[in-house]
VEXDREN-2710 file (C-alpha; in Angstrom, 1 decimal):
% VEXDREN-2710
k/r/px/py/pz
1/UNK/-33.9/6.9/69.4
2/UNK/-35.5/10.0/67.7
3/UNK/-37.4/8.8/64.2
4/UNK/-36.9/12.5/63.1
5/UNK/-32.9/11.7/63.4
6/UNK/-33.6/8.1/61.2
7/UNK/-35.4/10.3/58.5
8/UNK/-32.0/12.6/58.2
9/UNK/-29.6/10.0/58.2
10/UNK/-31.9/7.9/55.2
11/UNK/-32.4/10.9/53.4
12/UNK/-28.3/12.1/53.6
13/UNK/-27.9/8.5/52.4
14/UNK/-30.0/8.8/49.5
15/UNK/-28.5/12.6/48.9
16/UNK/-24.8/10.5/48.4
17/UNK/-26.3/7.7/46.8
18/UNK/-27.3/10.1/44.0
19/UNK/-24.1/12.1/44.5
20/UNK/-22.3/9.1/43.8
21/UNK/-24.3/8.4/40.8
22/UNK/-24.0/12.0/39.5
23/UNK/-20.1/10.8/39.6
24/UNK/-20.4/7.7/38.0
25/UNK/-22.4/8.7/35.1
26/UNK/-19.7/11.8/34.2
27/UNK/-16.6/9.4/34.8
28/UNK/-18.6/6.8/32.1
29/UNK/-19.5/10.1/30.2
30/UNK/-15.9/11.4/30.3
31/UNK/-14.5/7.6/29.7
32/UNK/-16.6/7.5/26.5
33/UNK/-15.5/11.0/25.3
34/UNK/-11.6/9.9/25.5
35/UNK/-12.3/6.3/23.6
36/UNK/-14.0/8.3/21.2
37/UNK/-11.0/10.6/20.9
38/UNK/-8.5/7.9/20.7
39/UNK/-10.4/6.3/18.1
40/UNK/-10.3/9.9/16.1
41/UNK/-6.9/10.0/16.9
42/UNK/-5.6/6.6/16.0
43/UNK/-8.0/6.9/12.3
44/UNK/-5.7/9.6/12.0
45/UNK/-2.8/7.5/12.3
46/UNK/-3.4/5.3/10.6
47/UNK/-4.5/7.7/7.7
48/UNK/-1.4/9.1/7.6
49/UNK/0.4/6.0/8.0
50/UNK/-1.5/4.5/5.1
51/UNK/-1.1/7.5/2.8
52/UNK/3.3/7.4/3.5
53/UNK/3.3/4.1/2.9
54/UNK/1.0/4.4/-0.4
55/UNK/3.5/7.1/-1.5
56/UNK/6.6/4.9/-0.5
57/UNK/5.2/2.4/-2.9
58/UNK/4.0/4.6/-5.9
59/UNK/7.8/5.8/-5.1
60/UNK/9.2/2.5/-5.9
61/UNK/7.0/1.5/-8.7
62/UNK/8.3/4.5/-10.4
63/UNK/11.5/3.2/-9.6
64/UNK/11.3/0.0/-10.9
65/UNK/9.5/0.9/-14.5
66/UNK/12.3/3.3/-14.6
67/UNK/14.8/0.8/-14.6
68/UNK/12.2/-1.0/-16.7
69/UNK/11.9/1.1/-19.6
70/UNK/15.7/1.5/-19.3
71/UNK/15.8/-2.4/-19.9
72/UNK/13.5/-1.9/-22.7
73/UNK/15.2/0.3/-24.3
74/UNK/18.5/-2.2/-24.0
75/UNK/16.8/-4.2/-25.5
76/UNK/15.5/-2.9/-28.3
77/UNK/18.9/-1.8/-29.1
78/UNK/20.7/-5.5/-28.9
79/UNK/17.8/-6.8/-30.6
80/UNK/18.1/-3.9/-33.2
81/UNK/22.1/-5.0/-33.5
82/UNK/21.6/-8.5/-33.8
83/UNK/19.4/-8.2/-36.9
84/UNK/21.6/-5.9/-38.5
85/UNK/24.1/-8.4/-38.2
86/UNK/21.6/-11.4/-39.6
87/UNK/21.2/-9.1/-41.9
88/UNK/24.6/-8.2/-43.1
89/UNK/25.9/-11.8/-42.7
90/UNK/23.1/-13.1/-44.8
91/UNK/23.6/-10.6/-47.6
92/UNK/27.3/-11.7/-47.8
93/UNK/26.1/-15.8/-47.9
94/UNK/23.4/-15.0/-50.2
95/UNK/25.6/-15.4/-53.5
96/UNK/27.1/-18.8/-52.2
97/UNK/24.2/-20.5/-50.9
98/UNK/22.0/-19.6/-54.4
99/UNK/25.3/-21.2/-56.5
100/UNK/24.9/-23.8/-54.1
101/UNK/21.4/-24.5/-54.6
102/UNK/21.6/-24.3/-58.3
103/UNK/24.2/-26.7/-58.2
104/UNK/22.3/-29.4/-56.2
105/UNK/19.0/-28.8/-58.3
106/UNK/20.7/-29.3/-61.6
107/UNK/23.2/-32.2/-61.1
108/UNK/20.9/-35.2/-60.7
END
C-alpha cells in the first residue's frame, strides 16, 4: 500500500467533511432566515387581524349606543308624558282633595 495514497484519501475526507459542514451551517443559516420570516410574517397577521377585529368591535359599540341614546331619548319622552299627566290629573283633584281635607280637619 502506498502511504502517499493514505495521505490523499484522509485529506479528500477531510475536504468533504468541511464541505459537508459548509452545507450544514447555510441549511441552519437559511432555516433560521425563513423562521425569522414567518415570524415577520405571521406578526403581521395577526396585526391586521387584531386591527379588523378592533374595528368590528368599535363598529358595534357604535351600534349599540346608537340604539342606546335612541332608548334614551324614548325615554325621556314617556317619562316627560307621564308627568304631564301627574300633573294635569293632580291639578284637576287638587280642588276636591283640599275640600276634603278641610272637611276632616274641622269636624271633630
Amino acid at each position: 500500500m502506498d502511504p502517499t495514497r493514505g495521505q490523499g484519501g484522509i485529506q479528500m475526507l477531510l475536504t468533504a467533511e468541511q464541505e459537508a459542514q459548509q452545507i450544514v451551517t447555510a441549511a441552519r443559516n437559511l432555516k433560521m432566515s425563513r423562521l425569522r420570516q414567518a415570524k415577520e410574517e405571521a406578526e403581521t397577521e395577526v396585526a391586521k387581524y387584531r386591527s379588523h377585529m378592533e374595528s368590528e368591535y368599535q363598529k358595534s359599540i357604535s351600534e349599540s349606543s346608537g340604539s342606546s341614546d335612541s332608548t334614551v331619548k324614548r325615554l325621556e319622552t314617556e317619562t316627560e308624558a307621564k308627568i304631564q299627566s301627574l300633573k294635569e290629573t293632580s291639578t284637576k283633584v287638587s280642588p276636591d282633595v283640599v275640600k276634603m281635607l278641610v272637611k276632616y280637619i274641622t269636624t271633630v
